[in-house]
FIVOKE-171846 format. One record per atom (N, C-alpha, C, O): x negated, y negated, z negated; residue in one letter. Coordinates in steps of 0.001 Angstrom, whole numbers, plus 500000, padded with zeros to 6 digits. Example, Ala and Ser with C-alpha at 12.3 -4.5 7.8 and 13.67 -1.06 7.14 Angstrom:
BEGIN
486810505690492200a;487700504500492200a;486800503300492200a;485764503319491535a;487150502250492920s;486330501060492860s;487100499970492130s;486591498862491961s;
//
This chain:
BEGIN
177178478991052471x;175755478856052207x;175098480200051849x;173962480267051381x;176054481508052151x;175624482657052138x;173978482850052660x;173552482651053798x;173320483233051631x;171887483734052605x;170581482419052835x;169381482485053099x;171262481598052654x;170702480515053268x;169680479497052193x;170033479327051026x;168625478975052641x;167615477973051416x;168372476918051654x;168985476708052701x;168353476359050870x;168903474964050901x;168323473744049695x;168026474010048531x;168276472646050214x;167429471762049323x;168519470547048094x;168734469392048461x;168966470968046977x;169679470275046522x;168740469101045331x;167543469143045050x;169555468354044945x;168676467402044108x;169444467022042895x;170416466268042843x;168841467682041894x;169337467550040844x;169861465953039674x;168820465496039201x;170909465268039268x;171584463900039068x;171528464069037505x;171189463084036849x;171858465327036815x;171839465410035220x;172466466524035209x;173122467137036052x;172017466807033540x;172617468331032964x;173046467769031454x;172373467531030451x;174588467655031769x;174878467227030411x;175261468739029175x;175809469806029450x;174733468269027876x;174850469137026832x;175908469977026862x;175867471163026536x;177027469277027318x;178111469860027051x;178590470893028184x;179713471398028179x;177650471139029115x;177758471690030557x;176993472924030817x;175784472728030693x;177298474094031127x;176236475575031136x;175399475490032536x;174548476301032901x;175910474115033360x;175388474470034757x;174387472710034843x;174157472240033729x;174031472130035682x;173694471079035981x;174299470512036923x;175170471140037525x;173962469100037301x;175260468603038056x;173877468127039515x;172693467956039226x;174417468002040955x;173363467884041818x;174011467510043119x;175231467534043285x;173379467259043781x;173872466716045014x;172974467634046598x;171770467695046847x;173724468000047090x;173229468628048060x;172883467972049024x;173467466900049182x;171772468384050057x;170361467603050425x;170759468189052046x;171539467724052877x;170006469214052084x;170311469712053455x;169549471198053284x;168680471615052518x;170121471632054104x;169921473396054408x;168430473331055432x;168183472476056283x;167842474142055162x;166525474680055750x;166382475725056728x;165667475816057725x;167172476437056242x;167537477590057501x;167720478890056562x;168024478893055369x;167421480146057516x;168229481604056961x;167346482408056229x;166225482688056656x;167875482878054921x;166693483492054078x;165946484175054752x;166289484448055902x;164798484615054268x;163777485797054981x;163290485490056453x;162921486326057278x;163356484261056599x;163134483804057958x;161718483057057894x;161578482009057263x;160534483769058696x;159164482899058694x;159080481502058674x;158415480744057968x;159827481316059521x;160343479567059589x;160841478700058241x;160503477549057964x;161607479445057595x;162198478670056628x;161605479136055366x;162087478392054512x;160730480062054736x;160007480225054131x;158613479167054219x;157993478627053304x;158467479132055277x;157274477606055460x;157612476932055582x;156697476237056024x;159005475991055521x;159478475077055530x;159648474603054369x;159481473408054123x;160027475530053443x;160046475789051877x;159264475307050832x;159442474513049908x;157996476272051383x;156624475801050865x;156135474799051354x;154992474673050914x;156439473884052150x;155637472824052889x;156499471597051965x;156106470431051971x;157184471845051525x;158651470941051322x;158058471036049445x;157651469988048942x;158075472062048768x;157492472265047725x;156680471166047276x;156964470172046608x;155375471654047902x;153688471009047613x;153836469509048359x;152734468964048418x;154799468791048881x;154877467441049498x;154005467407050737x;153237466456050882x;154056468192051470x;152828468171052631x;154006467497053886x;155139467633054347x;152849466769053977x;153493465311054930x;153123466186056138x;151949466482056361x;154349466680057074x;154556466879058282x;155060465887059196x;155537466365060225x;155079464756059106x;155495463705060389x;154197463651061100x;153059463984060770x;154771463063062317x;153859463008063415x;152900461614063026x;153202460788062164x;151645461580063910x;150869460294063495x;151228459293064046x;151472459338065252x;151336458345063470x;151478456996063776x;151038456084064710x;149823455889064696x;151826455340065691x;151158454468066365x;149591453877066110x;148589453838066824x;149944453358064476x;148761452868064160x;147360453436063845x;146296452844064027x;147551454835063278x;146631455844063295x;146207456414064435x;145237457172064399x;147011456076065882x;146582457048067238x;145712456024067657x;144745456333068352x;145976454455067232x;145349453111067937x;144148453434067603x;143338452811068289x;143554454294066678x;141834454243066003x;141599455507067065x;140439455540067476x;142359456425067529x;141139457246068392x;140251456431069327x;140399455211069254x;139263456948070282x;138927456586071290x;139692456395072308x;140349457312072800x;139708455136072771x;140471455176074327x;140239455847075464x;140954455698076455x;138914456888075416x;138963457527076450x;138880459122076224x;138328460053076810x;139766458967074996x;140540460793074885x;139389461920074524x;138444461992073739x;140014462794075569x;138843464220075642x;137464463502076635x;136420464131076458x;137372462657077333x;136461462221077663x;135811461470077424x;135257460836078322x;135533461140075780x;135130460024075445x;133028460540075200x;132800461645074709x;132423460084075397x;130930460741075736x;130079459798074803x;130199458576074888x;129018460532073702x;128011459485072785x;127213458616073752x;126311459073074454x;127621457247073752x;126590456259074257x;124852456290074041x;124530456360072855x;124023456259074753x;122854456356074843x;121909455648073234x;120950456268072775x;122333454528072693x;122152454389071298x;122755454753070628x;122407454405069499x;123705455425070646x;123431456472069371x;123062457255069613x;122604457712068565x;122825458060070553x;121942459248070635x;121118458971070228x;120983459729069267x;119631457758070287x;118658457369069876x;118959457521068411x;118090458215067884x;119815457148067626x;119652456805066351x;119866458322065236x;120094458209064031x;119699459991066131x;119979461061065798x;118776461618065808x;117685461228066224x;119170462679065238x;118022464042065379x;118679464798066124x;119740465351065834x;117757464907067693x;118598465699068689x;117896466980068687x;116772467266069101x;118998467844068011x;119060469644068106x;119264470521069222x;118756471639069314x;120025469985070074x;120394470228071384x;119585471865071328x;120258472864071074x;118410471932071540x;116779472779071567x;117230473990070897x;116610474977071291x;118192474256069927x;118050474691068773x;119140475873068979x;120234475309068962x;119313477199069159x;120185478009069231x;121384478286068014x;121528479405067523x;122171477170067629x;123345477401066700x;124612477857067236x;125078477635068353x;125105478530066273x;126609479118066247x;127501478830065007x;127367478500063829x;128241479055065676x;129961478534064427x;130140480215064278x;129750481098065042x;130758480297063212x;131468481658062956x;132768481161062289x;132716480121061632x;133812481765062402x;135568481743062163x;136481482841063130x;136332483669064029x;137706482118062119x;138427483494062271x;138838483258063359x;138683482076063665x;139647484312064652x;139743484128065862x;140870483736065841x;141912483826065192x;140022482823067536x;141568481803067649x;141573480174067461x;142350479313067874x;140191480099066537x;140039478738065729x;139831477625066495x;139229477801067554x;140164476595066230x;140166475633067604x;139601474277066431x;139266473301067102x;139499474124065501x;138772473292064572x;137589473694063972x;137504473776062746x;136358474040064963x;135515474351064123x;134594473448063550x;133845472842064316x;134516473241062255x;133716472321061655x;132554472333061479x;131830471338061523x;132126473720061203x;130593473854061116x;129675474885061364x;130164475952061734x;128985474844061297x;127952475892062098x;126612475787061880x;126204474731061398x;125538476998062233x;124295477104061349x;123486477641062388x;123934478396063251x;122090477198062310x;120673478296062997x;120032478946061979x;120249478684060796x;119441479580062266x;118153480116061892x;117054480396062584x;117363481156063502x;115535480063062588x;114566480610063723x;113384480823062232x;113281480258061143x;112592482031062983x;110955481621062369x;110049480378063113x;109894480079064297x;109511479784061802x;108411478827062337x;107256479301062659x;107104480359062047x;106446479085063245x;104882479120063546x;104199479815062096x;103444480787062114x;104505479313061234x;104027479596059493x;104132480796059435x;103259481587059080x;105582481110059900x;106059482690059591x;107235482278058273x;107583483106057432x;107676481006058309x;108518480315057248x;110108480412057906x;110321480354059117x;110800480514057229x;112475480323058217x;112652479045058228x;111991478485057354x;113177478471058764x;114127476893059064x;115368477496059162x;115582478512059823x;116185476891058519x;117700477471058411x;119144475958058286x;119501475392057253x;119519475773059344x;120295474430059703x;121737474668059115x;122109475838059028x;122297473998058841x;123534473901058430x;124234472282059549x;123735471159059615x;125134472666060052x;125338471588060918x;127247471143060829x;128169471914061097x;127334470041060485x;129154469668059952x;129565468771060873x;128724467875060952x;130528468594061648x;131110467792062204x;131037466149061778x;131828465646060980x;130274465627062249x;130445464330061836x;131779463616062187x;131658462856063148x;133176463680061576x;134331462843061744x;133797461535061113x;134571460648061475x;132986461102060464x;132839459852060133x;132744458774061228x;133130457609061131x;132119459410062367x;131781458894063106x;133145458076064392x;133184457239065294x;133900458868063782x;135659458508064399x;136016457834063364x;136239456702063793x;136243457860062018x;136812457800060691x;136154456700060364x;135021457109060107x;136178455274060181x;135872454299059768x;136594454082058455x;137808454128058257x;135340453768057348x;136479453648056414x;137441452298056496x;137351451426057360x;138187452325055623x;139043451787055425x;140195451396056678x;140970450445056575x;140148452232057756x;140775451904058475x;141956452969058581x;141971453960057850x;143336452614059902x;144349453137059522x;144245454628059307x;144993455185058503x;143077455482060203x;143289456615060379x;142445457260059081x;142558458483058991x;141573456576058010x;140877456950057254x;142219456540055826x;142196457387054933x;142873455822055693x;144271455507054676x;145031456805054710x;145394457443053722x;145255457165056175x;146052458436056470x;145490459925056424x;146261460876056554x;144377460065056272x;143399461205055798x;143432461657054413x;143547462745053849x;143208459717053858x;143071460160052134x;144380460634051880x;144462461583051100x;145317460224052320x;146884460351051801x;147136461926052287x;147636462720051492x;146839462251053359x;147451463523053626x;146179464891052735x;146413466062052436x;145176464247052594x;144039465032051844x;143163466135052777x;141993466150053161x;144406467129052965x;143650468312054110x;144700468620054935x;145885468288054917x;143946469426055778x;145039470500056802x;145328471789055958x;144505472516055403x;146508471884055987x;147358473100055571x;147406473826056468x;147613473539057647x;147189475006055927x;147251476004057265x;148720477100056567x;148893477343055373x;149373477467057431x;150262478060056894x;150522479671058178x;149926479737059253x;151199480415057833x;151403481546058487x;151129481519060505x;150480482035061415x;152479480222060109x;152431480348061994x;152398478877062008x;153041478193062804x;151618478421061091x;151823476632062061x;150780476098061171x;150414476893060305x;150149474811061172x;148663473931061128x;149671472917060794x;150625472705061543x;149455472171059492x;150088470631059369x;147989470028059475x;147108470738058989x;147702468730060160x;146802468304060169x;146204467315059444x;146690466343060023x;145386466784058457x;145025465387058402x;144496465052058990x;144134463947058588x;143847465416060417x;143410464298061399x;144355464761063122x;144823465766063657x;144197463244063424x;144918463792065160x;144068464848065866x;142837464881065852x;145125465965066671x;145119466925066990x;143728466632067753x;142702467268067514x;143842465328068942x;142066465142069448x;140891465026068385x;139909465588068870x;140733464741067683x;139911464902066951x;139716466262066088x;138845466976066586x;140229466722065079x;140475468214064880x;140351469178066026x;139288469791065925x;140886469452066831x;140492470474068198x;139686470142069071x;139149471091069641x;139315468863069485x;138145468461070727x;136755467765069812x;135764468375069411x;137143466018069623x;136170465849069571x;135014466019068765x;133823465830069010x;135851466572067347x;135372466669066141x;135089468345066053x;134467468775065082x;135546469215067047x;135393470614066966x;133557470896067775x;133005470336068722x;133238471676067114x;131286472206067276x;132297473481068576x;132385474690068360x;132618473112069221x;132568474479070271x;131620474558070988x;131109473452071166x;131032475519071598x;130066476069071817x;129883475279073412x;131025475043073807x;128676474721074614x;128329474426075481x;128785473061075575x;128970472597076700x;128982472386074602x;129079471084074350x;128544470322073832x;128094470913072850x;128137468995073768x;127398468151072942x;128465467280072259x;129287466525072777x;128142467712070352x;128639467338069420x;127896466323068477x;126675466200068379x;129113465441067632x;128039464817066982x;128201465280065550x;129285465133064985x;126948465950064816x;126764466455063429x;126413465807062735x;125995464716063123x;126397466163061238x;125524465975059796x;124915467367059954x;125427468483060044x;123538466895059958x;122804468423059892x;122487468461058141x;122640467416057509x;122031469764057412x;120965469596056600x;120112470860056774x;120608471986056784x;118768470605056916x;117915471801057324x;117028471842056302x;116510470937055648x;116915473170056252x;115760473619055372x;114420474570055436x;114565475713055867x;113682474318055198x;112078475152055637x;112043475876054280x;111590475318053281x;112684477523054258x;112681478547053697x;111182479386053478x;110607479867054455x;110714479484052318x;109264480137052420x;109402482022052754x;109987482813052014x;108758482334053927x;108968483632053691x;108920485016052689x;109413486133052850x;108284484564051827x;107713485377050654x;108683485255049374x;109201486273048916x;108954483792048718x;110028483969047889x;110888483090047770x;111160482425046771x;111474483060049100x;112479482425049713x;113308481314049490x;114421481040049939x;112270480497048413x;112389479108047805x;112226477837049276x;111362477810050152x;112989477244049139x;112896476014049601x;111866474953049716x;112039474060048887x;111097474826050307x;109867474022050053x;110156473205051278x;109063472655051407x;110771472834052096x;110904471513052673x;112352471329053079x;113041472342053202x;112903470082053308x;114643469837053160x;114975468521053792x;115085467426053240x;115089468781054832x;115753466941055673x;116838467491056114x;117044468624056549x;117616466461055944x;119198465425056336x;119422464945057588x;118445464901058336x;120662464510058067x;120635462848058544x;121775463565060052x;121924464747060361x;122187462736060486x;123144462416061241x;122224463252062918x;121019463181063160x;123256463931063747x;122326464543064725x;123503464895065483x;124688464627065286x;122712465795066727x;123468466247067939x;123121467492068149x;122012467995067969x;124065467977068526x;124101469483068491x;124717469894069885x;125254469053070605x;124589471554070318x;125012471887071669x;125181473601071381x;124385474406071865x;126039473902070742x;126210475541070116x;126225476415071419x;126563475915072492x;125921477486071326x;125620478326072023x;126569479255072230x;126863479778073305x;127136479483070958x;128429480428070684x;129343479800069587x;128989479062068668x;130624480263069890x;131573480318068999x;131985481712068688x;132827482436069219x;131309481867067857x;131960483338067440x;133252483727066372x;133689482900065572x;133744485011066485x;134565485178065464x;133990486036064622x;132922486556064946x;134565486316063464x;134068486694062545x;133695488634062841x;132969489422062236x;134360488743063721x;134088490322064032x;132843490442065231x;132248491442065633x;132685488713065702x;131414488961066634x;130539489216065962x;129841490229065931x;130505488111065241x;129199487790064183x;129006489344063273x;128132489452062414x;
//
């Protein structure tokens, strides 16, 4: 076991003993190894790496990467489409959650959007894939690998704001006064969006 992490599990440490008594678990792999250093830490903090469940894949959409907002709900949004927004993140990012405009109004006032991935809109509560969200909490991001709380289609496609696509958001916008840059008007509410760019943080 030269060199090597290994996961043992400790049974008792009696008084009369300088060491503890334990049962060996299984080996992880070779010290100083990227792999087994995140295996380590993933193993640590309890971060649930199994794959998703039959029953959690049964709640995506049945029609995948091609699944398209039906004509009522579009009606029931504030369609942004119009509106020149961008995501900013680090490069590479394939979950982008959110993203922002800015324009001058007619006033000479800013409007300034903040726009979030609506997963609710996949995520029903109480259902299997919303049980398995709360339980896993977040996505861990680790050196060289992504553990997820949501399926990979949702996190990378449908739920990702990439840019020349129509997404479905939580906007919240605000009418910024130009002079002392207080907030004087502020609406909400569920919307559609069509980003322009995905930038990285060295575009932006």
């Amino acid at each position: 076991m030269e060199n090597k992490r290994i996961i043992v599990r400790f049974k008792n440490w009696s008084i009369k003993s300088p060491f503890p008594s334990g049962q060996f678990v299984k080996v992880i792999g070779d010290d100083d190894k990227i792999g087994t250093e995140t295996a380590m830490i993933l193993h640590e903090y309890n971060v649930d790496t199994r794959q998703f469940s039959a029953k959690v894949l049964a709640c995506l959409p049945k029609e995948g990467k091609n699944w398209r907002m039906d004509a009522q709900e579009e009606a029931r949004r504030m369609d942004l489409r119009h509106l020149d927004v961008a995501s900013v993140d680090p490069p590479g990012c394939k979950d982008i959650d959110d993203a922002l405009h800015c324009i001058t109004l007619p006033n000479g006032n800013y409007q300034v959007g903040v726009h979030i991935a609506d997963v609710t809109h996949f995520v029903r509560a109480g259902a299997e894939i919303d049980k398995e969200a709360a339980r896993r909490c977040t996505t861990v991001y680790m050196v060289d690998k992504r553990t997820d709380m949501l399926p990979g289609l949702l996190t990378e496609n449908l739920c990702s704001l990439v840019h020349s696509v129509d997404r479905a958001a939580f906007s919240v916008i605000w009418e910024i006064d130009c002079k002392t840059f207080e907030s004087v008007n502020i609406k909400f509410g569920k919307s559609i969006i069509r980003s322009r760019a995905s930038l990285s943080y060295y575009q932006a």
